[in-house]
py3Dmol code that shows the C-alpha trace and the ligand (Angstrom):
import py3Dmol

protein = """\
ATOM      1  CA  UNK A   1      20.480  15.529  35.804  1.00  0.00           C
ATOM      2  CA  UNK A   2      19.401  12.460  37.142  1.00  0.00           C
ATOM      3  CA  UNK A   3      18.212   9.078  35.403  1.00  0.00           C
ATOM      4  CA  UNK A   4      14.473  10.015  36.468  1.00  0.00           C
ATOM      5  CA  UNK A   5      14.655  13.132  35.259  1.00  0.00           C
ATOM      6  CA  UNK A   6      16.106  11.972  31.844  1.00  0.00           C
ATOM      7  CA  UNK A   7      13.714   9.785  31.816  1.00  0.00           C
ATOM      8  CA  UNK A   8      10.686  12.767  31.613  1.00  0.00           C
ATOM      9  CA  UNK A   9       8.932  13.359  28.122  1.00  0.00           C
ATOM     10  CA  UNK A  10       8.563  17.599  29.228  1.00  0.00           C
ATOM     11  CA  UNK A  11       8.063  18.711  25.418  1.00  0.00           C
ATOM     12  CA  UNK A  12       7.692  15.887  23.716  1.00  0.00           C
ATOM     13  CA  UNK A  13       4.485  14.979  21.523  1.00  0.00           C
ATOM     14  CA  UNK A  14       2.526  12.114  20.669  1.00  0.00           C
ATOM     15  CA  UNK A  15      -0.542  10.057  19.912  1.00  0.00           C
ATOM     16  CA  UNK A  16      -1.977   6.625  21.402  1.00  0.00           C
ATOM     17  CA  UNK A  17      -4.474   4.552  19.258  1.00  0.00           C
ATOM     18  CA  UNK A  18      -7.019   2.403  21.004  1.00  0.00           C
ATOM     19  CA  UNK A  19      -6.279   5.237  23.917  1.00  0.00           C
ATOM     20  CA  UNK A  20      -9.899   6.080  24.517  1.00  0.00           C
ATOM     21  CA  UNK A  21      -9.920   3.375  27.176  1.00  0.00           C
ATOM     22  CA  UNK A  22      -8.026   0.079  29.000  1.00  0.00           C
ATOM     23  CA  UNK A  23      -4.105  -0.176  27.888  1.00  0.00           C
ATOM     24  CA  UNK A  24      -4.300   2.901  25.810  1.00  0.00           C
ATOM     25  CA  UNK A  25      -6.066   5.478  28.431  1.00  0.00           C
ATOM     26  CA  UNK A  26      -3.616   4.216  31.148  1.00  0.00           C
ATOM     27  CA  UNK A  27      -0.483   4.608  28.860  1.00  0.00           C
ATOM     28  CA  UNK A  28      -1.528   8.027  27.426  1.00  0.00           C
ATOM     29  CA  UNK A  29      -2.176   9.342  31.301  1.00  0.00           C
ATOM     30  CA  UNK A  30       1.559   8.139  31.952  1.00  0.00           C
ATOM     31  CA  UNK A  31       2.754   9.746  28.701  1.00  0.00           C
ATOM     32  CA  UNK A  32       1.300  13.044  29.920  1.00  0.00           C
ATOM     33  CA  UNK A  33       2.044  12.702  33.132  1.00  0.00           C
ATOM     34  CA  UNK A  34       5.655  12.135  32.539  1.00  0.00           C
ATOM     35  CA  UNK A  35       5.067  15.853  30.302  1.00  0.00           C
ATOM     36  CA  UNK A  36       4.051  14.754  26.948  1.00  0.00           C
ATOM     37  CA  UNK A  37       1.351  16.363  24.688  1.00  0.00           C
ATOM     38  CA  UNK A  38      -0.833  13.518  23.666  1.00  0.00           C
ATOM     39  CA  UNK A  39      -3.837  12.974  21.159  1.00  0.00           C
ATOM     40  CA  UNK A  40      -6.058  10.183  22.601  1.00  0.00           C
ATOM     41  CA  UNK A  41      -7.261   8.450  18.895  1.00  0.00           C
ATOM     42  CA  UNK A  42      -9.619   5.950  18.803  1.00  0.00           C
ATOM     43  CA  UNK A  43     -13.031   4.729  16.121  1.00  0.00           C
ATOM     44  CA  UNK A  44     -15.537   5.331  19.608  1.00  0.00           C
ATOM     45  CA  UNK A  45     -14.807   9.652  19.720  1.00  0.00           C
ATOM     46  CA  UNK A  46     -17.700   9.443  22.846  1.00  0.00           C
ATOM     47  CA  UNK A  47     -15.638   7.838  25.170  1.00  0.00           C
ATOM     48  CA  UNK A  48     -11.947   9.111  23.146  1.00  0.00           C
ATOM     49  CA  UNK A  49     -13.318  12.656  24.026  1.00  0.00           C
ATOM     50  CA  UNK A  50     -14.312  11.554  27.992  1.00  0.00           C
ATOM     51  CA  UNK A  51     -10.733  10.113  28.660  1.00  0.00           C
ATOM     52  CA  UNK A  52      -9.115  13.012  26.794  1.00  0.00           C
ATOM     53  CA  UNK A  53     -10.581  15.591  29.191  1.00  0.00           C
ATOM     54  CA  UNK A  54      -9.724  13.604  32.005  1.00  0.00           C
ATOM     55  CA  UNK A  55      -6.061  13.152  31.270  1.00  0.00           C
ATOM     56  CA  UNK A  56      -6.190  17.030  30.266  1.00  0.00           C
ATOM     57  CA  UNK A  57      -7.630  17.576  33.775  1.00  0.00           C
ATOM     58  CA  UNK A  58      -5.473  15.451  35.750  1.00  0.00           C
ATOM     59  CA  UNK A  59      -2.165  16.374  34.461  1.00  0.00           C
ATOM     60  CA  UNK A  60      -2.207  20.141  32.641  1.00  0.00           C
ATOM     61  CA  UNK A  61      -0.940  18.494  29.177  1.00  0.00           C
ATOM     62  CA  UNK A  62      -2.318  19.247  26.104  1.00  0.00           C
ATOM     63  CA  UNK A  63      -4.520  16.087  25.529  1.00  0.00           C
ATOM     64  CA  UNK A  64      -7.327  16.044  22.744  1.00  0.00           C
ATOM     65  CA  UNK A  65      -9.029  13.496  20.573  1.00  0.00           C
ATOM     66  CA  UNK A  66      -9.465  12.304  17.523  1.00  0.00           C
ATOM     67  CA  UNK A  67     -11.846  10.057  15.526  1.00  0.00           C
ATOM     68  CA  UNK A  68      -9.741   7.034  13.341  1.00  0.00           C
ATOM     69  CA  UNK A  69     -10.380   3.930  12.280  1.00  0.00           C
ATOM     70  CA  UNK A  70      -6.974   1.869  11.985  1.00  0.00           C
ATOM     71  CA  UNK A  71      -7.820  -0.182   9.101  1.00  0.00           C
ATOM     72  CA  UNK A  72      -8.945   2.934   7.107  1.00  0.00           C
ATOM     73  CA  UNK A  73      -5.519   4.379   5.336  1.00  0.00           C
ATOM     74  CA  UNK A  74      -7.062   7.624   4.671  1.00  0.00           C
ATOM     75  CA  UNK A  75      -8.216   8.082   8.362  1.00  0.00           C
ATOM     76  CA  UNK A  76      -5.037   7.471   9.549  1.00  0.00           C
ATOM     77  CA  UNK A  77      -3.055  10.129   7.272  1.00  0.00           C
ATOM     78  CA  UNK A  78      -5.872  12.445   8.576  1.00  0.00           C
ATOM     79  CA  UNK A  79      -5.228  11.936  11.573  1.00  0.00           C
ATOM     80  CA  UNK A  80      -1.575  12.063  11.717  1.00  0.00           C
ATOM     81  CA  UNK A  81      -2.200  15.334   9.966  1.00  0.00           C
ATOM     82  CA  UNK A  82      -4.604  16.284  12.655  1.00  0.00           C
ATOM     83  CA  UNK A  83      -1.716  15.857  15.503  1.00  0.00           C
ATOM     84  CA  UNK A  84       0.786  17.602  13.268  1.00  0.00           C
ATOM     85  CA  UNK A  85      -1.960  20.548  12.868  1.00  0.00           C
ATOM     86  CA  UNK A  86      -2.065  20.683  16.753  1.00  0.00           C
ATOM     87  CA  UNK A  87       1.552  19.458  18.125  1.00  0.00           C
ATOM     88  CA  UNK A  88       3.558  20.722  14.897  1.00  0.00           C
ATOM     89  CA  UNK A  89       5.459  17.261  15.505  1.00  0.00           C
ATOM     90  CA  UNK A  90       5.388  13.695  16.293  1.00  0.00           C
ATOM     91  CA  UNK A  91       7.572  12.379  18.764  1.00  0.00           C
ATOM     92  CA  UNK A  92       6.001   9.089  20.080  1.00  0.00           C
ATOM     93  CA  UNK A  93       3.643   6.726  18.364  1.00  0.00           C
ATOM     94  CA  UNK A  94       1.882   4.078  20.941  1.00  0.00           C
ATOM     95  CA  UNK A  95       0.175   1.599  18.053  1.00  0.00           C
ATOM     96  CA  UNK A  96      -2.178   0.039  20.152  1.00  0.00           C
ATOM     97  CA  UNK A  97      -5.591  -0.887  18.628  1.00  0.00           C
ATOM     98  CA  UNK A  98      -6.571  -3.702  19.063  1.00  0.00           C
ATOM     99  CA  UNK A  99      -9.410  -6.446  18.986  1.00  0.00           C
ATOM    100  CA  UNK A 100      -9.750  -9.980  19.687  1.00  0.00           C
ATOM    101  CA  UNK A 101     -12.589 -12.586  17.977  1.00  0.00           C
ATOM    102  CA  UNK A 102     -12.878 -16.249  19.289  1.00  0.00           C
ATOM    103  CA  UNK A 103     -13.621 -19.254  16.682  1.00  0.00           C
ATOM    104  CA  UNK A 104     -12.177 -22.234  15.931  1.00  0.00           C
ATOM    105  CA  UNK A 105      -9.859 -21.979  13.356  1.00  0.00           C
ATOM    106  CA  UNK A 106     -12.416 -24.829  11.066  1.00  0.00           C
ATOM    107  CA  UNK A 107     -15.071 -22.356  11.971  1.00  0.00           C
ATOM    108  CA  UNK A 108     -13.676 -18.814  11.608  1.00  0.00           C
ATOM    109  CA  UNK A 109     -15.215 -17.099   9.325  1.00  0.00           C
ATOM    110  CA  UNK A 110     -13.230 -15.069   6.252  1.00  0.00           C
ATOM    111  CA  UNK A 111     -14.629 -11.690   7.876  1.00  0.00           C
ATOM    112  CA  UNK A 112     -13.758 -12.370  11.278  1.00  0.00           C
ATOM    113  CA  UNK A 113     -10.273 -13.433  10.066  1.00  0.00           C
ATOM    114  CA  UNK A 114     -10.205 -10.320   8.122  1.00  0.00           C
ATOM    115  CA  UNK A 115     -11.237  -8.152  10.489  1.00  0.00           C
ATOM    116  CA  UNK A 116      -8.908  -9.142  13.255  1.00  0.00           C
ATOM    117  CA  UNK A 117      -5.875  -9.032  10.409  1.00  0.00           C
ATOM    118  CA  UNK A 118      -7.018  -5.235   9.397  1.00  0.00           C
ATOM    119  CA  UNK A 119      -7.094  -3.949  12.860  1.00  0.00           C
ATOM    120  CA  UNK A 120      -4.414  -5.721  14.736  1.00  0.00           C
ATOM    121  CA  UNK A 121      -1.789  -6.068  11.779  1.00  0.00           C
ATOM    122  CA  UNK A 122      -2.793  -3.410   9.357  1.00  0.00           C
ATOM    123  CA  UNK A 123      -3.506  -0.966  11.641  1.00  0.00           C
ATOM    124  CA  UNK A 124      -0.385  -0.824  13.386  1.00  0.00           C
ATOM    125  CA  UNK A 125       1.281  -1.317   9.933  1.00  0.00           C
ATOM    126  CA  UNK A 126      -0.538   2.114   8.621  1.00  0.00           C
ATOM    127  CA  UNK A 127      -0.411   3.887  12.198  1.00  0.00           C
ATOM    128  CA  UNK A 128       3.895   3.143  12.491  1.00  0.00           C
ATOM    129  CA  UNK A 129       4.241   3.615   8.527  1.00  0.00           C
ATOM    130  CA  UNK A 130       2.338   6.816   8.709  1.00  0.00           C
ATOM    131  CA  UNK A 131       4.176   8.535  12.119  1.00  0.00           C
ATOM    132  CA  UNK A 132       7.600   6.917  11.130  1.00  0.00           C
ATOM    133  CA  UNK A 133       7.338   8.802   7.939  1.00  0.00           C
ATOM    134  CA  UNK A 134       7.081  12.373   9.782  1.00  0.00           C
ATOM    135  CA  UNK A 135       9.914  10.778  12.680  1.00  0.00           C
ATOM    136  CA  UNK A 136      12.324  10.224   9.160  1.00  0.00           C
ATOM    137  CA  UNK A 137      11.423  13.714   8.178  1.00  0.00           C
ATOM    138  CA  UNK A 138      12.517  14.984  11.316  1.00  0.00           C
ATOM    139  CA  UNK A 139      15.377  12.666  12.203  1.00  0.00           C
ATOM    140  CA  UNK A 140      13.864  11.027  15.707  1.00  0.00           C
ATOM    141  CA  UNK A 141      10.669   9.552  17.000  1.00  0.00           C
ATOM    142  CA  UNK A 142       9.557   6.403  19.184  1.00  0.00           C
ATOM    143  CA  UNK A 143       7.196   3.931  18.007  1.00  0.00           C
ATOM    144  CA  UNK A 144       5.992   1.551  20.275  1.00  0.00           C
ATOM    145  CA  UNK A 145       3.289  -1.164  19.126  1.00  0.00           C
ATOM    146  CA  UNK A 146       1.383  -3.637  21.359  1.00  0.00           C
ATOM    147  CA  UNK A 147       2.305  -6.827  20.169  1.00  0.00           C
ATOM    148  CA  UNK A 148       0.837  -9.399  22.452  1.00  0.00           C
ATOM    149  CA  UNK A 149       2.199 -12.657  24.524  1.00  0.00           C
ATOM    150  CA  UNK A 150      -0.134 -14.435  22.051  1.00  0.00           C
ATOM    151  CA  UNK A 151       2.468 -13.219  19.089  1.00  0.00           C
ATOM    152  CA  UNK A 152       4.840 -15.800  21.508  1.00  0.00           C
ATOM    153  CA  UNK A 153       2.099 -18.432  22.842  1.00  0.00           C
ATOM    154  CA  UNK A 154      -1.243 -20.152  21.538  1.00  0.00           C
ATOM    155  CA  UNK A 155      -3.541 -19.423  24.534  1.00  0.00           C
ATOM    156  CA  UNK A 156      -6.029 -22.341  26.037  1.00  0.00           C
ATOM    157  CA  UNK A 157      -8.364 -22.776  26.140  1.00  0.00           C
ATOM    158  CA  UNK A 158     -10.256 -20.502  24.036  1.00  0.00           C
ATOM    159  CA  UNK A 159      -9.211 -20.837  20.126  1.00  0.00           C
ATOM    160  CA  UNK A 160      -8.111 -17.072  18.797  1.00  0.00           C
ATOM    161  CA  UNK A 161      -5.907 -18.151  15.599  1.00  0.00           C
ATOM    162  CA  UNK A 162      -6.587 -15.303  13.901  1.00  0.00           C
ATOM    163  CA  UNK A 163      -5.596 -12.902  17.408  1.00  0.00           C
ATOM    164  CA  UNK A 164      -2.193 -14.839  18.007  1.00  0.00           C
ATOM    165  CA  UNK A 165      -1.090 -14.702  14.178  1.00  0.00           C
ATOM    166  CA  UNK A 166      -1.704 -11.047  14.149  1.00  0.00           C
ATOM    167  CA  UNK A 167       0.418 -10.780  17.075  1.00  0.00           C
ATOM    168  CA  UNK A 168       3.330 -12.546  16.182  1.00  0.00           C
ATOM    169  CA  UNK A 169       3.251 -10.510  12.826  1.00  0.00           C
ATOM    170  CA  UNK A 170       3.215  -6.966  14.928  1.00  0.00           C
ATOM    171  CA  UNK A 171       6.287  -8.612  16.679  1.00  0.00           C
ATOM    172  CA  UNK A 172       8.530  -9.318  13.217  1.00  0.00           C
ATOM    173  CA  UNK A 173       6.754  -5.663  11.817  1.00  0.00           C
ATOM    174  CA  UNK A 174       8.403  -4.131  14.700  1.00  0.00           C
ATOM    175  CA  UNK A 175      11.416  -5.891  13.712  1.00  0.00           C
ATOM    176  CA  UNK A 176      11.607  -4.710  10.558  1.00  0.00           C
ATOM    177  CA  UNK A 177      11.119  -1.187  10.855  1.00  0.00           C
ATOM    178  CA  UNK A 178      13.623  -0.973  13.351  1.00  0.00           C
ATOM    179  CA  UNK A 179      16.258  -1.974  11.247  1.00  0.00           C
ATOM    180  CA  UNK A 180      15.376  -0.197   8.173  1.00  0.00           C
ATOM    181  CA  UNK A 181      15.094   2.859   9.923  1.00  0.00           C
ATOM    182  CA  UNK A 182      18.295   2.236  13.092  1.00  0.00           C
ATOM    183  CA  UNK A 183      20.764   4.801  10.968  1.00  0.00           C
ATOM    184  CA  UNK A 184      17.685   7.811  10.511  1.00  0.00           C
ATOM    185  CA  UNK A 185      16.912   8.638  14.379  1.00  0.00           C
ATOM    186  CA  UNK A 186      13.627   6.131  14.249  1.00  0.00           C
ATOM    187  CA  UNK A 187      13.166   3.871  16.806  1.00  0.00           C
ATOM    188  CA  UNK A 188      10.206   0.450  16.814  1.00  0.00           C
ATOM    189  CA  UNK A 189       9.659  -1.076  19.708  1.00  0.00           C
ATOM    190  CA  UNK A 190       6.830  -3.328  21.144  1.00  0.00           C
ATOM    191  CA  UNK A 191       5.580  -4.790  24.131  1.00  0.00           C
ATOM    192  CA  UNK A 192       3.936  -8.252  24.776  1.00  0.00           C
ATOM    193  CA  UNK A 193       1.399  -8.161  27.482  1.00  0.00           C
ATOM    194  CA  UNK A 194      -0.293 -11.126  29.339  1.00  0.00           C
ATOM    195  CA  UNK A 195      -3.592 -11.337  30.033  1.00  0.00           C
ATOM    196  CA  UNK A 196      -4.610  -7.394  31.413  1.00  0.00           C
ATOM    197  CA  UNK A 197      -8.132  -6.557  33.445  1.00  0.00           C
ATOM    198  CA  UNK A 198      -9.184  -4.449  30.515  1.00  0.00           C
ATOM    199  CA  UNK A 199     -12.714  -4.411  29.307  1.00  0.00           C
ATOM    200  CA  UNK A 200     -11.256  -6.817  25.769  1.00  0.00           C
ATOM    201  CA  UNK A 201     -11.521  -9.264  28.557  1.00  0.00           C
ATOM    202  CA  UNK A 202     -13.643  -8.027  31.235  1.00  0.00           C
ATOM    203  CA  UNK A 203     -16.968  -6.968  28.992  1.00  0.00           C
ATOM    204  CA  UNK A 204     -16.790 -10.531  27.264  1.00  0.00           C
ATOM    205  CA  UNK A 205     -19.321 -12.908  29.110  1.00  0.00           C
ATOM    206  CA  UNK A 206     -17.618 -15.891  26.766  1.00  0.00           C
ATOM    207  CA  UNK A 207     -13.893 -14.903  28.398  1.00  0.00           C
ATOM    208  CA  UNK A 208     -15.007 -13.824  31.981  1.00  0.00           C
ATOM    209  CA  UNK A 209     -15.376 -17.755  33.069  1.00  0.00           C
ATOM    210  CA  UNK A 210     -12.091 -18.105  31.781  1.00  0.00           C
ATOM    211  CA  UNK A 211     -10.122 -16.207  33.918  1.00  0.00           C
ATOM    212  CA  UNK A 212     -10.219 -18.442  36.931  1.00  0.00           C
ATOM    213  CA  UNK A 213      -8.516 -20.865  34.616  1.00  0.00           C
ATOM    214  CA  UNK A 214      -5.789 -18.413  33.300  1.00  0.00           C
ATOM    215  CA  UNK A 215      -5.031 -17.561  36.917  1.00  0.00           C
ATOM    216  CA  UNK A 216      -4.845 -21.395  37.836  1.00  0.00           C
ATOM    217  CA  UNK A 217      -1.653 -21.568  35.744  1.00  0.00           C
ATOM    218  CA  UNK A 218      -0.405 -18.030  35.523  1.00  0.00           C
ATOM    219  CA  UNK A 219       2.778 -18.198  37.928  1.00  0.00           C
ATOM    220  CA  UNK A 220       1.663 -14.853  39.919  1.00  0.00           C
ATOM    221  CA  UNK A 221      -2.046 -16.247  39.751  1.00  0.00           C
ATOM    222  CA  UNK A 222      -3.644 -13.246  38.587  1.00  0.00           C
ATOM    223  CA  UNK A 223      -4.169 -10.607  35.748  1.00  0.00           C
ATOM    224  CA  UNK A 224      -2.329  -8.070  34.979  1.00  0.00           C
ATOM    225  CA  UNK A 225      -3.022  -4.740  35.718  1.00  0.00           C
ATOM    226  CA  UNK A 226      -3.278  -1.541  32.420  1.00  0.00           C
ATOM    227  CA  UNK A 227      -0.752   0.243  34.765  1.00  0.00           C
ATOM    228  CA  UNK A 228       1.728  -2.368  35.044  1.00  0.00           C
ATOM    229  CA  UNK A 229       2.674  -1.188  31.432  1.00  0.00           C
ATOM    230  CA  UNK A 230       2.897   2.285  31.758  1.00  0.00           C
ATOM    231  CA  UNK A 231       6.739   2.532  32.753  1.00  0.00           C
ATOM    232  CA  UNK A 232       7.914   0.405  30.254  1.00  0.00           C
ATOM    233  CA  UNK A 233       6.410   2.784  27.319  1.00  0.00           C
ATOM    234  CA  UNK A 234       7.430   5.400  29.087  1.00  0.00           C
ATOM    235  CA  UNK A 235      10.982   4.663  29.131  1.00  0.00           C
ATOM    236  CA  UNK A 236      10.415   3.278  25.331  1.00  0.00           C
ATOM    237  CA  UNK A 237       9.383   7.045  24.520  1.00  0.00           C
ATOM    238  CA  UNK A 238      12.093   8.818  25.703  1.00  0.00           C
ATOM    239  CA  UNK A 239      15.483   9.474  25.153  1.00  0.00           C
ATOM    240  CA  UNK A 240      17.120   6.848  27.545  1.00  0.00           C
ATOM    241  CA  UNK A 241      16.312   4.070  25.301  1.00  0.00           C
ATOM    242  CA  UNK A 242      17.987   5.731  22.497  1.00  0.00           C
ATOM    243  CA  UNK A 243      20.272   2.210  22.135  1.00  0.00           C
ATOM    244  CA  UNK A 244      16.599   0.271  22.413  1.00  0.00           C
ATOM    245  CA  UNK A 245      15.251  -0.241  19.056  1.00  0.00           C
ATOM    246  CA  UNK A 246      13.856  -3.751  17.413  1.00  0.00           C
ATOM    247  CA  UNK A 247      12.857  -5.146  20.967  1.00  0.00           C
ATOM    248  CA  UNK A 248       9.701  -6.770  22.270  1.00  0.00           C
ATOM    249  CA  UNK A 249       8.890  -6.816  25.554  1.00  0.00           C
ATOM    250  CA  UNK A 250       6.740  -9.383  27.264  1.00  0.00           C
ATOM    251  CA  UNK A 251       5.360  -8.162  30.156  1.00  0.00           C
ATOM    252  CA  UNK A 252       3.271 -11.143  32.049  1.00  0.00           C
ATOM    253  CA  UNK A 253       4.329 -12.176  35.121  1.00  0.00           C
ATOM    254  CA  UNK A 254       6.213 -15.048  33.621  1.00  0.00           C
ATOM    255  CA  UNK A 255       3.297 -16.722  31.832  1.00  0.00           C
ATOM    256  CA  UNK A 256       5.041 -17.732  28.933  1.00  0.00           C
ATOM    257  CA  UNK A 257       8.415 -18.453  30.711  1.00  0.00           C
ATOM    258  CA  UNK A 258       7.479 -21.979  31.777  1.00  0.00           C
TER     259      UNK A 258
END
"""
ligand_1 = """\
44
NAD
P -9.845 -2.539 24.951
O -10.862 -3.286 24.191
O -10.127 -2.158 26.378
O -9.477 -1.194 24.178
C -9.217 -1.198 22.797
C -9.510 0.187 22.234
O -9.196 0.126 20.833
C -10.984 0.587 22.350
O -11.093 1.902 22.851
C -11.492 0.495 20.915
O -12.537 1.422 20.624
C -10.232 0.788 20.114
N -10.309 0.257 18.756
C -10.698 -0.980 18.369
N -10.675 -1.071 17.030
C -10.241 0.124 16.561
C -10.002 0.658 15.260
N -10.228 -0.071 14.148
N -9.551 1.921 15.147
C -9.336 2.684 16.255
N -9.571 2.240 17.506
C -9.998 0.977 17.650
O -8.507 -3.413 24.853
P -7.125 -3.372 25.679
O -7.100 -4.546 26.576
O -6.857 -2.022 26.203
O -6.130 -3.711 24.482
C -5.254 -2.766 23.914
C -4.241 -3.532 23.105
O -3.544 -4.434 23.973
C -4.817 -4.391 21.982
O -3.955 -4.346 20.867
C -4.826 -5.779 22.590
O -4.781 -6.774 21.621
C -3.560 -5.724 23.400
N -3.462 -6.711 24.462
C -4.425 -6.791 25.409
C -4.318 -7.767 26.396
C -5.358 -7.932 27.472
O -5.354 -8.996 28.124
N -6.238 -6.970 27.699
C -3.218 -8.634 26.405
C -2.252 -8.503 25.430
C -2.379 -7.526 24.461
"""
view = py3Dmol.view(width=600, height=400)
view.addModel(protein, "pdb")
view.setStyle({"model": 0}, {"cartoon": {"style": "trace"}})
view.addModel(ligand_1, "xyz")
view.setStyle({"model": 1}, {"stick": {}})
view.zoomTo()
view.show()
């Protein structure tokens, strides 16, 4: 068999949060594209449902969605039971939710702090915790979290403490669970995007004007695009990353290599 073929998810299962749109729709249409069943779970069902049926349509997978909020513990073990209800297993985990709130840090409020925290950190913290405890149970499963290259950087010029602390905690979460779970089949892995053309940037009319200025010192001198980050999940789901466990990888276009 070759290395592309090896590389195919034909049986495998899985869920994306955040997947009704941006990183998460584009990642879930690889995952099922590559042959993985995939629940599309995300707080706005509307649009969850819309991108579910069109990644059903386009690829003949199994793809359905369900209504969670990250930061809600008991949402999350229903839905994790939900997926197990439908797909009998969980193979792959993409912990992706995610939200970003501008302040100063002297200005940011204790809710907006909070709420960034609860969705960014806790959220993936739940989501992994939750679908690593069914991947222990059955010996094997792929978490991968977005993490952020804010969880490396601070960004300019807009001020986002609250964003780039939650990101470089995802980063050393990811860490963590890798190694207490390397012996028992579990593998954590994240990746660290640059700034993507998603609609967290795009449907912002306070980060729009800042692109030009990202660009101006980005070394490729643009955005990134959602499906510039589908292969590397994909390979992070299957089985020929099986020695690839505790890593982050920052995918964008050198900005933080300089
Ligand atoms: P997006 O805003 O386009 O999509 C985020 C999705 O997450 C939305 O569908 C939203 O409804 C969902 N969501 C938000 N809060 C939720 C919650 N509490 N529970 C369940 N779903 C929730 O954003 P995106 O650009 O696709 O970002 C996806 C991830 O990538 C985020 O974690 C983000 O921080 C990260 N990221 C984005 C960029 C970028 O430049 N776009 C760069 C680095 C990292």
């Amino acid at each position: 068999m070759g290395i592309l073929e090896k590389m195919r998810l034909d049986g495998k299962k899985g869920f994306v949060t955040g997947g009704a749109r941006g990183i998460g729709k584009c990642v879930a249409t690889a995952l099922a594209e590559a042959g993985c069943d995939i629940a599309i779970v995300d707080m706005d069902i509307a649009e969850a449902e819309k991108s579910a049926l069109a990644i059903r349509e386009a690829t003949g997978r199994d793809v359905f969605a369900i209504c969670c909020d990250v930061t809600n513990p008991e949402d999350v073990n229903a839905m994790v039971d939900a997926v197990l209800a439908r797909f009998s297993r969980i193979d792959v985990a993409f912990c992706n939710a995610g939200i970003c709130v501008n302040a100063p840090a002297e200005e940011m409020t204790f809710d907006q702090w909070k709420k960034v925290l609860d969705v960014n950190l806790t959220g993936v913290f739940l989501t992994a915790q939750a679908a690593g405890k069914v991947m222990l149970r059955q010996g094997k499963g792929s978490i991968i979290n977005t993490a952020s290259m804010s969880g490396h950087i601070v960004n300019v010029p807009q001020p986002q403490c609250a964003y780039n602390a939650s990101k470089a905690g995802v980063i050393q979460l990811t860490k963590s669970m890798a190694v207490e779970w390397a012996t028992r089949g579990v593998r954590v892995n994240c990746i660290s995007p640059g700034y993507i053309g998603t609609e967290l940037i795009t449907a912002r009319a306070d980060l729009v004007p800042l692109i030009e200025q990202w660009n101006s010192i980005a070394p490729m001198h643009r955005l990134g695009k959602p499906e510039e980050l589908q292969s590397i999940v994909v390979y992070l789901a299957g089985d020929t990353s099986s020695f690839t466990t505790g890593s982050d990888f920052v995918i964008d276009g050198a900005f933080t290599s300089f």
